[in-house]
N, CA, C and O atoms as a Maestro MAE file, in Angstrom:
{
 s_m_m2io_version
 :::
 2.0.0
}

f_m_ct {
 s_m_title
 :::
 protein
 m_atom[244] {
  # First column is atom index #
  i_m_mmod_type
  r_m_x_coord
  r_m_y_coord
  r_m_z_coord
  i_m_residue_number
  s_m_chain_name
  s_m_pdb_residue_name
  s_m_pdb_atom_name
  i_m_atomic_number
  :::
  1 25 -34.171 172.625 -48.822 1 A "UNK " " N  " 7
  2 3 -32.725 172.665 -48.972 1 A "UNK " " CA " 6
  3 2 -32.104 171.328 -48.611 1 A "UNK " " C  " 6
  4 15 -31.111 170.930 -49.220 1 A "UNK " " O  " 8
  5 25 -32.637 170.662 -47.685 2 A "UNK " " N  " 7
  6 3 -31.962 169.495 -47.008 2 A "UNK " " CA " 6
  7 2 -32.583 168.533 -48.087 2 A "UNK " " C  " 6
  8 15 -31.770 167.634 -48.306 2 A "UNK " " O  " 8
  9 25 -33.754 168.384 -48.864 3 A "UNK " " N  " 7
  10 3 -33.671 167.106 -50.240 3 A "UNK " " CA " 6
  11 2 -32.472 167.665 -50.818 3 A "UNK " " C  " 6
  12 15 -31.404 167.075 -50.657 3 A "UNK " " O  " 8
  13 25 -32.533 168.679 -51.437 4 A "UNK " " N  " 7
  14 3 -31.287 169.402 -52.502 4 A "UNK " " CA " 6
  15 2 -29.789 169.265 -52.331 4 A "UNK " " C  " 6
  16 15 -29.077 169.365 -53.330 4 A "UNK " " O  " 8
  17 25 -29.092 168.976 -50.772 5 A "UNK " " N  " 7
  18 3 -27.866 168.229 -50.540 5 A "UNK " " CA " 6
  19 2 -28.103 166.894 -50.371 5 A "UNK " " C  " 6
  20 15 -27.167 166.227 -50.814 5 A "UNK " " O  " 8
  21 25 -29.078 166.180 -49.857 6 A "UNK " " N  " 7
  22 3 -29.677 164.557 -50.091 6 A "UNK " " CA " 6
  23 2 -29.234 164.099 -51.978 6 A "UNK " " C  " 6
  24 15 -28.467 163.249 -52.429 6 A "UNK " " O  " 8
  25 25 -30.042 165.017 -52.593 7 A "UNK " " N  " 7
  26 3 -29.840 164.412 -54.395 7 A "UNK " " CA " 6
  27 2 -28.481 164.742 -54.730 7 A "UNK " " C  " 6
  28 15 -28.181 164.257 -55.820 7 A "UNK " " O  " 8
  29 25 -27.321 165.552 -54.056 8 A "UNK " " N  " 7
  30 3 -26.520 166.447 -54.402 8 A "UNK " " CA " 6
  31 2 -25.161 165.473 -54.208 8 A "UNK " " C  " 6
  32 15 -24.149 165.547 -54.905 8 A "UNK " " O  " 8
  33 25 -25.413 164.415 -52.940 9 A "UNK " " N  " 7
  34 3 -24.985 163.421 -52.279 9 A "UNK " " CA " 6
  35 2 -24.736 162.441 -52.650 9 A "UNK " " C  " 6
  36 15 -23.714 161.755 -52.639 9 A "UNK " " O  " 8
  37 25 -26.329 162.249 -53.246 10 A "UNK " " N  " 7
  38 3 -26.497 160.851 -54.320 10 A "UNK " " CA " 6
  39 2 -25.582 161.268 -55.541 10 A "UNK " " C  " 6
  40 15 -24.606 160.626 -55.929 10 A "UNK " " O  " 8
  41 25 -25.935 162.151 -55.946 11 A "UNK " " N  " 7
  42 3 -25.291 162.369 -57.455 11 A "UNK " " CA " 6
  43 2 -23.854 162.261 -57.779 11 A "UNK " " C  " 6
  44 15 -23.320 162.012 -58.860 11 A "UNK " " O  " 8
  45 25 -23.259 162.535 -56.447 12 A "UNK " " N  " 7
  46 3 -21.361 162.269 -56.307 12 A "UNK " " CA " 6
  47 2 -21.472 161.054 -56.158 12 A "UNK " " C  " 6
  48 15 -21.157 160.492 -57.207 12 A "UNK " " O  " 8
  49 25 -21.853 160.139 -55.135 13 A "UNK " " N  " 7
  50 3 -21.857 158.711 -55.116 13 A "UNK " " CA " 6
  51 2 -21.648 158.081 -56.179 13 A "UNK " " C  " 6
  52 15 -20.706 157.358 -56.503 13 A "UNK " " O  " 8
  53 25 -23.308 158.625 -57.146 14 A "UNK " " N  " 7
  54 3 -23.322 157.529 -58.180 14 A "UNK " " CA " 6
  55 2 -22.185 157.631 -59.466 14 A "UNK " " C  " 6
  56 15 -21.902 156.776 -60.306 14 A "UNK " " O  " 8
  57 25 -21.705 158.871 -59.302 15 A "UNK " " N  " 7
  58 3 -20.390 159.180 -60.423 15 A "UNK " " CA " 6
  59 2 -19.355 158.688 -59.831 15 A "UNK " " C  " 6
  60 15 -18.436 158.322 -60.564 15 A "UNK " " O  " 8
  61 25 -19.212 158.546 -58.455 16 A "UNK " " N  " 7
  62 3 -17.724 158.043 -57.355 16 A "UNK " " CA " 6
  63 2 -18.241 156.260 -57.963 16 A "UNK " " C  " 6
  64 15 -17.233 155.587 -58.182 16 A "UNK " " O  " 8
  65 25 -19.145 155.738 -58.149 17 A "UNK " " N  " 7
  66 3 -19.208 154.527 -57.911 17 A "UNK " " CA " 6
  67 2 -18.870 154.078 -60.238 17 A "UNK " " C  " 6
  68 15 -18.247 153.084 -60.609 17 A "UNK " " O  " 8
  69 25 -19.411 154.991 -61.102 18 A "UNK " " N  " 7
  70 3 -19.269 154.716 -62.208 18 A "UNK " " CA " 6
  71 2 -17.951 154.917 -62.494 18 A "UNK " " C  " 6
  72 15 -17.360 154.193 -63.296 18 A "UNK " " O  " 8
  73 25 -17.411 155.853 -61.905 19 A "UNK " " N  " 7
  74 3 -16.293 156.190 -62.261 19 A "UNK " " CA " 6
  75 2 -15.395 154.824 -61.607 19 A "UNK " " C  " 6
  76 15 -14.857 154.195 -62.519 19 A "UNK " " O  " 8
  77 25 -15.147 154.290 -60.325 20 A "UNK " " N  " 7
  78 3 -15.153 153.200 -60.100 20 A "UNK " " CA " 6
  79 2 -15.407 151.938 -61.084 20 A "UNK " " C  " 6
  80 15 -14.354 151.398 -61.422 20 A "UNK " " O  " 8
  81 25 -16.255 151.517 -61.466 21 A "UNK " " N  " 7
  82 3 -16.457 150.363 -62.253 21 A "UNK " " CA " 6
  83 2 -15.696 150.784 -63.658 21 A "UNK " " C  " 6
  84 15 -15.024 149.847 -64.090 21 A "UNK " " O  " 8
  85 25 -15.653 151.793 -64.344 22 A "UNK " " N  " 7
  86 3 -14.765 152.486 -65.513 22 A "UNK " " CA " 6
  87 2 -13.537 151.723 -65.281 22 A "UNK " " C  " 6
  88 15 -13.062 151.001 -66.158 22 A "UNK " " O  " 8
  89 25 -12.959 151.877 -64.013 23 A "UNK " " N  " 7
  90 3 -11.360 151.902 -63.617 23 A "UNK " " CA " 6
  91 2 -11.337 150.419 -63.914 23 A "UNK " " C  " 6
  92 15 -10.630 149.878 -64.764 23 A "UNK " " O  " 8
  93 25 -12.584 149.570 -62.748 24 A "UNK " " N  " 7
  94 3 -11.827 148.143 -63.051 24 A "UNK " " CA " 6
  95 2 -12.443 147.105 -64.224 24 A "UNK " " C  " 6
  96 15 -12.432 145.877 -64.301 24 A "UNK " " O  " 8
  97 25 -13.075 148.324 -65.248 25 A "UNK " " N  " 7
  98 3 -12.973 147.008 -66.491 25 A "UNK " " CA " 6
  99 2 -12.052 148.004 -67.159 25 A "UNK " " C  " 6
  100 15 -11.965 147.421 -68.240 25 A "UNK " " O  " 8
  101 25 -11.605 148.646 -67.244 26 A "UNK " " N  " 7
  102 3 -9.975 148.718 -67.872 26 A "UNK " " CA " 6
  103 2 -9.493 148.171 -67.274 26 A "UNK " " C  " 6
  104 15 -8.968 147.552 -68.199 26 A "UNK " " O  " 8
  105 25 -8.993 147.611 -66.231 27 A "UNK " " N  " 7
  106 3 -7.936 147.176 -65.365 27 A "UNK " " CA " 6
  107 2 -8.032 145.488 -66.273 27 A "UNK " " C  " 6
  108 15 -7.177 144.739 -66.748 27 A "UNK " " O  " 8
  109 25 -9.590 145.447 -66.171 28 A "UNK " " N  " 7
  110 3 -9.684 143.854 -66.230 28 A "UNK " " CA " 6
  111 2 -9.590 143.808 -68.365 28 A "UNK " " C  " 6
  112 15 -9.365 142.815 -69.057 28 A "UNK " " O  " 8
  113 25 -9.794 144.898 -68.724 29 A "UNK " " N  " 7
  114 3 -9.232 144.768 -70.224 29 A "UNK " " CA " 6
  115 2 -7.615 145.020 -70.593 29 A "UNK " " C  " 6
  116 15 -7.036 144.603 -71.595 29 A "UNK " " O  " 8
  117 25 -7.138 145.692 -69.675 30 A "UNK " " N  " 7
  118 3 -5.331 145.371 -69.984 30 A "UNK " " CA " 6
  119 2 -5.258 144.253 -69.321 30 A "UNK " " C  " 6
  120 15 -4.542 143.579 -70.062 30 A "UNK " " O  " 8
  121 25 -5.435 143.804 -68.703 31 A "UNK " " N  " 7
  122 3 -4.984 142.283 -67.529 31 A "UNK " " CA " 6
  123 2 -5.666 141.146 -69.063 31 A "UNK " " C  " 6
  124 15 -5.229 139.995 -69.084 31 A "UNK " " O  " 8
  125 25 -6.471 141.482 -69.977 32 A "UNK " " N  " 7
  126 3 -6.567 140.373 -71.006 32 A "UNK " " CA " 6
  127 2 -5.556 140.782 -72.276 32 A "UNK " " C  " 6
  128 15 -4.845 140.015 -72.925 32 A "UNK " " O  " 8
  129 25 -5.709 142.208 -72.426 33 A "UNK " " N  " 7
  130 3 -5.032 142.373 -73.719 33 A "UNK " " CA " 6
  131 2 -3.467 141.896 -73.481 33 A "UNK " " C  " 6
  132 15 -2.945 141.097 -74.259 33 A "UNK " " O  " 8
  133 25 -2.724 142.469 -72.297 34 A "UNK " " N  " 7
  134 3 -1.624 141.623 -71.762 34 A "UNK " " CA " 6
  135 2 -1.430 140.350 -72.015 34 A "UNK " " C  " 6
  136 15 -0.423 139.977 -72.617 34 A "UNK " " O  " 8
  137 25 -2.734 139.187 -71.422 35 A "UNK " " N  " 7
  138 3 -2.353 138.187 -71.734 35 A "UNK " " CA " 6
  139 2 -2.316 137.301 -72.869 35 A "UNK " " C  " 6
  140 15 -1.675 136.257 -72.990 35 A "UNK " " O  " 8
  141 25 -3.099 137.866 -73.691 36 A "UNK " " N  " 7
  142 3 -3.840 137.933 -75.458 36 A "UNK " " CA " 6
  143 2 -2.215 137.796 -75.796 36 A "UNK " " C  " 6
  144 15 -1.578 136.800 -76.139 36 A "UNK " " O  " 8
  145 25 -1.840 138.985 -75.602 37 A "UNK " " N  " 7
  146 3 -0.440 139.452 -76.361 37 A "UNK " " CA " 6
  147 2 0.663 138.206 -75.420 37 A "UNK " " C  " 6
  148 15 1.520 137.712 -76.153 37 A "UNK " " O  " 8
  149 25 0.672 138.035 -74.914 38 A "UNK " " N  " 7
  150 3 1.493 137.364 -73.951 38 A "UNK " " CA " 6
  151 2 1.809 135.531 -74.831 38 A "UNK " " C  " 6
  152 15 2.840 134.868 -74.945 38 A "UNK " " O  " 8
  153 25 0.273 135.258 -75.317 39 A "UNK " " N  " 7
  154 3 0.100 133.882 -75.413 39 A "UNK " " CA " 6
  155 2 0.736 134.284 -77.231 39 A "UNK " " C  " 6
  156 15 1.506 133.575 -77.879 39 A "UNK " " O  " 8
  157 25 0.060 135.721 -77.717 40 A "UNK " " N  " 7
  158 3 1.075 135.716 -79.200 40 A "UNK " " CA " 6
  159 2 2.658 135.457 -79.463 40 A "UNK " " C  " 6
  160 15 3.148 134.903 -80.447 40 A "UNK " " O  " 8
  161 25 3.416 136.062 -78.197 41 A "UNK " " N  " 7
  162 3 4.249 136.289 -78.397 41 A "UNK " " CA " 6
  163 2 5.004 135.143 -77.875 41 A "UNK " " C  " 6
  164 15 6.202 135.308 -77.642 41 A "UNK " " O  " 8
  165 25 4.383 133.849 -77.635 42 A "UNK " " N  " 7
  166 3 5.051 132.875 -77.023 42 A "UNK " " CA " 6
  167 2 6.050 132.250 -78.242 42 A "UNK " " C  " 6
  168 15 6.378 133.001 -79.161 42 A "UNK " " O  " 8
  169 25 6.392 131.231 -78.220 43 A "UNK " " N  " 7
  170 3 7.327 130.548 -79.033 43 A "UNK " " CA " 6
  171 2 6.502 129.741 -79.699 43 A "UNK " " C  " 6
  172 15 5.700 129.071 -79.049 43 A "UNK " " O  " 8
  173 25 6.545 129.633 -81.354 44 A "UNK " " N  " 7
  174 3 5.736 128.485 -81.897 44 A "UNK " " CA " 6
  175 2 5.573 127.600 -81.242 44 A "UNK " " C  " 6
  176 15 4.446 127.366 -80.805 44 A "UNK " " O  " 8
  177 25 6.789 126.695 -80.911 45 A "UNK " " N  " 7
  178 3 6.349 125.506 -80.238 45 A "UNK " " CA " 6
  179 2 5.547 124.964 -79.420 45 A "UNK " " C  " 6
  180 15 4.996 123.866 -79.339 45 A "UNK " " O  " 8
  181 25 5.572 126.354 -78.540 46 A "UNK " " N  " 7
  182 3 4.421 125.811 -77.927 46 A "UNK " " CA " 6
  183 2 3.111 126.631 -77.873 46 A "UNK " " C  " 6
  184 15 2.212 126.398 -77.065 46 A "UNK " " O  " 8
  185 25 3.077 127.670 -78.860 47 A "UNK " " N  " 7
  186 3 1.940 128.077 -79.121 47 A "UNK " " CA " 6
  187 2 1.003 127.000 -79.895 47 A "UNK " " C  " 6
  188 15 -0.159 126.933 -79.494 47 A "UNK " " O  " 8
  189 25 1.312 126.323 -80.746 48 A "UNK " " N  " 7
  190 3 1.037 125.390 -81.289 48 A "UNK " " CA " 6
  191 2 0.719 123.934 -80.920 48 A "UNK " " C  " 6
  192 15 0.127 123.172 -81.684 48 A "UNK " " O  " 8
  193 25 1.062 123.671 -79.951 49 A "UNK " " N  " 7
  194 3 1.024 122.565 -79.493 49 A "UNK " " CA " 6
  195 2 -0.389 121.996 -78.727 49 A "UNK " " C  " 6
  196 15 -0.665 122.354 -77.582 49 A "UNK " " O  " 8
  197 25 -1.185 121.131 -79.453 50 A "UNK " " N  " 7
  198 3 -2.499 120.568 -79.038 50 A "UNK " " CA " 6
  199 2 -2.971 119.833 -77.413 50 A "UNK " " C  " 6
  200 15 -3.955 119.736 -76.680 50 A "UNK " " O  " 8
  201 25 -1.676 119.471 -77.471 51 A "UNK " " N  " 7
  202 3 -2.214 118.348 -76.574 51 A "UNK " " CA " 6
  203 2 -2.557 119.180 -74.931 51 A "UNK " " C  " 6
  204 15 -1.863 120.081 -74.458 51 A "UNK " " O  " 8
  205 25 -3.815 118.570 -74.284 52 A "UNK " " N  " 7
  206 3 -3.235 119.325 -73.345 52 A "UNK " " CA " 6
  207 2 -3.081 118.851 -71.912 52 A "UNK " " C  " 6
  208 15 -3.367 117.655 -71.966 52 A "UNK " " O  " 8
  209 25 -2.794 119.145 -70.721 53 A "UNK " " N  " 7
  210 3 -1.788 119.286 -69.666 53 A "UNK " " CA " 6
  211 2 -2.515 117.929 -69.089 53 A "UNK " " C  " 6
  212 15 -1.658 117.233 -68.544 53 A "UNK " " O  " 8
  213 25 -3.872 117.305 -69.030 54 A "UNK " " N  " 7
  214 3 -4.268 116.383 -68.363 54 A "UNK " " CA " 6
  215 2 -3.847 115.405 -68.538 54 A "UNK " " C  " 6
  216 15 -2.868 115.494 -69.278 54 A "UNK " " O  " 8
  217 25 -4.145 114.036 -68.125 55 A "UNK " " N  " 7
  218 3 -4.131 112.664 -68.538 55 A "UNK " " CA " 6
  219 2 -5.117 112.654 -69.783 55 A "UNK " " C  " 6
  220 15 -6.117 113.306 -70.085 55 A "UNK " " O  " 8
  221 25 -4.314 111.509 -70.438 56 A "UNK " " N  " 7
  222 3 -5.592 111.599 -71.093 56 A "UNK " " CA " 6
  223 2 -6.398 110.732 -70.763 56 A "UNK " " C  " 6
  224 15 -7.423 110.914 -71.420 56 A "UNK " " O  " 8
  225 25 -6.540 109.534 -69.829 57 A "UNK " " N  " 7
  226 3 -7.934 108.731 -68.788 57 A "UNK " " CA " 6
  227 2 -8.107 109.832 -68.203 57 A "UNK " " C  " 6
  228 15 -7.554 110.913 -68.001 57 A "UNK " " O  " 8
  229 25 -9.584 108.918 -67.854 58 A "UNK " " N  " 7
  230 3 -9.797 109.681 -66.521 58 A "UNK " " CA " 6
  231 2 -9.375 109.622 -65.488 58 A "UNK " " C  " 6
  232 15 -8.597 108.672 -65.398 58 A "UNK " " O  " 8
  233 25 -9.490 110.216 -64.524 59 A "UNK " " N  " 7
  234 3 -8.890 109.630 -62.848 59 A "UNK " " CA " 6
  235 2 -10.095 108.780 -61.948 59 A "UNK " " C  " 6
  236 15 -11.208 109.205 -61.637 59 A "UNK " " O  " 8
  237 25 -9.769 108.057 -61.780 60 A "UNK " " N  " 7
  238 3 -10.427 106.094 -61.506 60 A "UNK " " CA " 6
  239 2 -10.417 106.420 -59.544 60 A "UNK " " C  " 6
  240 15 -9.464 106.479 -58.767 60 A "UNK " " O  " 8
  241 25 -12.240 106.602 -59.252 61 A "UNK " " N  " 7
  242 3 -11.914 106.566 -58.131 61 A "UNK " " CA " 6
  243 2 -12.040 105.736 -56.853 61 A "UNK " " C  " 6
  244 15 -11.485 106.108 -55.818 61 A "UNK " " O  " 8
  :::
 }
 m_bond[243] {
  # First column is bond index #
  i_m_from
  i_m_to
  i_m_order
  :::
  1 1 2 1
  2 2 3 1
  3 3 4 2
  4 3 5 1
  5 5 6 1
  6 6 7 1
  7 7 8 2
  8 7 9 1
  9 9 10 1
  10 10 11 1
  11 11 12 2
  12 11 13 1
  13 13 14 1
  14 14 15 1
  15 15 16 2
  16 15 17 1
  17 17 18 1
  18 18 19 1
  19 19 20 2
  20 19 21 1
  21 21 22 1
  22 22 23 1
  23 23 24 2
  24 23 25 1
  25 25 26 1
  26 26 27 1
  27 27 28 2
  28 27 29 1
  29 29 30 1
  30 30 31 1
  31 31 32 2
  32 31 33 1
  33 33 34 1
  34 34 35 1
  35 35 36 2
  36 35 37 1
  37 37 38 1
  38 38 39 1
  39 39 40 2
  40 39 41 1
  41 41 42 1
  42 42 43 1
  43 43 44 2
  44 43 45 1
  45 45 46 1
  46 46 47 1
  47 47 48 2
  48 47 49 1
  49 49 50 1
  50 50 51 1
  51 51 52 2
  52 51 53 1
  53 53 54 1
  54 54 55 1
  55 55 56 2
  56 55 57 1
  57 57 58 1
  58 58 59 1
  59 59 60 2
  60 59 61 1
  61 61 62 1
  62 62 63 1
  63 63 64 2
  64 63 65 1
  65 65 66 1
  66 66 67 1
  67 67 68 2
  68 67 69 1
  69 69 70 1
  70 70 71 1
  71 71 72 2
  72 71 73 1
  73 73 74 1
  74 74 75 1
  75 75 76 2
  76 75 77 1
  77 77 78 1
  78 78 79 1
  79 79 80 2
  80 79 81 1
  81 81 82 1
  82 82 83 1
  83 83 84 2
  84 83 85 1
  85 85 86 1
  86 86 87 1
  87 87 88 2
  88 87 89 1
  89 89 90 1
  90 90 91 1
  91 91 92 2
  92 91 93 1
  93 93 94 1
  94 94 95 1
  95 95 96 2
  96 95 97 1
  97 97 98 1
  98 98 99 1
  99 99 100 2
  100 99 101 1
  101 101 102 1
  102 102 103 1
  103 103 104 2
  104 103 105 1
  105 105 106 1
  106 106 107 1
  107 107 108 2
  108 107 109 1
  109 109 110 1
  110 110 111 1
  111 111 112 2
  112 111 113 1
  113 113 114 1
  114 114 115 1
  115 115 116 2
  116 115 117 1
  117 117 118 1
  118 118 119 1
  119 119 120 2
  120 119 121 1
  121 121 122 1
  122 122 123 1
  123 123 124 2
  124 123 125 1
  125 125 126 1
  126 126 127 1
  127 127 128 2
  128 127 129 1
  129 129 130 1
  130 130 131 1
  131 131 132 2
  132 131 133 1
  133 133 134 1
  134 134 135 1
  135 135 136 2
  136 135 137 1
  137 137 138 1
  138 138 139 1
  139 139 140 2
  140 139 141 1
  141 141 142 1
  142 142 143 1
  143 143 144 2
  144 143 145 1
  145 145 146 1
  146 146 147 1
  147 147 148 2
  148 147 149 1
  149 149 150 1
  150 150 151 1
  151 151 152 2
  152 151 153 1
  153 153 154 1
  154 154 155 1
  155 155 156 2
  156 155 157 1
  157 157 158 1
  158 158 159 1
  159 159 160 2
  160 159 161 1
  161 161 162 1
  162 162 163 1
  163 163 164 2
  164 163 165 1
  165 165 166 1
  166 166 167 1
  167 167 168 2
  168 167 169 1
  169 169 170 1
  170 170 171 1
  171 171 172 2
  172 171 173 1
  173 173 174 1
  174 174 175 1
  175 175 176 2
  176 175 177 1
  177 177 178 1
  178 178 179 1
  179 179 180 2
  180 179 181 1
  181 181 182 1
  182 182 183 1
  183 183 184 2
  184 183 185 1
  185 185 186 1
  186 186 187 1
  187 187 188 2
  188 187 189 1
  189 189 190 1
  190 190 191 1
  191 191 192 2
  192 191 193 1
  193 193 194 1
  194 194 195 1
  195 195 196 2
  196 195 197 1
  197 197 198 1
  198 198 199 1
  199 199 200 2
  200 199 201 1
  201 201 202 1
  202 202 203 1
  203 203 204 2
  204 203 205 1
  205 205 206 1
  206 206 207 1
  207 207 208 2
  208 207 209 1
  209 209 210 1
  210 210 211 1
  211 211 212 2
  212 211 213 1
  213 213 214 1
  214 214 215 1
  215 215 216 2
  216 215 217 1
  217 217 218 1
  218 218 219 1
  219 219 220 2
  220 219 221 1
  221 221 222 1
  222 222 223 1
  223 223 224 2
  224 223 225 1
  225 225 226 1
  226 226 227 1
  227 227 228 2
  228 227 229 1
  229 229 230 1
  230 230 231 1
  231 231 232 2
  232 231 233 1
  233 233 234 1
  234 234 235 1
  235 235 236 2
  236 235 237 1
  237 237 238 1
  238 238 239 1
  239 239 240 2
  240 239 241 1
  241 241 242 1
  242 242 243 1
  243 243 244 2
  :::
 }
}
């Protein structure tokens, strides 16, 4: 009886822990589709715009 609540134990765990990881790659697939949509819905101008935020040298040390 005492293996049979031992596997019984495990078996909630391992569904408490899948069910867990379920939650945070949805979390972590709206947190992209959000930003997916976020960068669509920006303004041409600067959706479009190539250049980007660095120098363009390098930094000389």
């Amino acid at each position: 009886m005492y293996e049979y609540e031992i596997r019984q134990l495990r078996t909630a765990d391992l569904i408490r822990e899948a069910d867990e990881a379920r939650l945070v790659r949805e979390a972590v697939r709206a947190r992209r589709a959000a930003r997916r949509d976020a960068h669509h819905d920006a303004a041409p101008a600067e959706s479009h715009t190539f250049r980007s935020r660095r120098h363009r040298s390098a930094r000389i040390a």
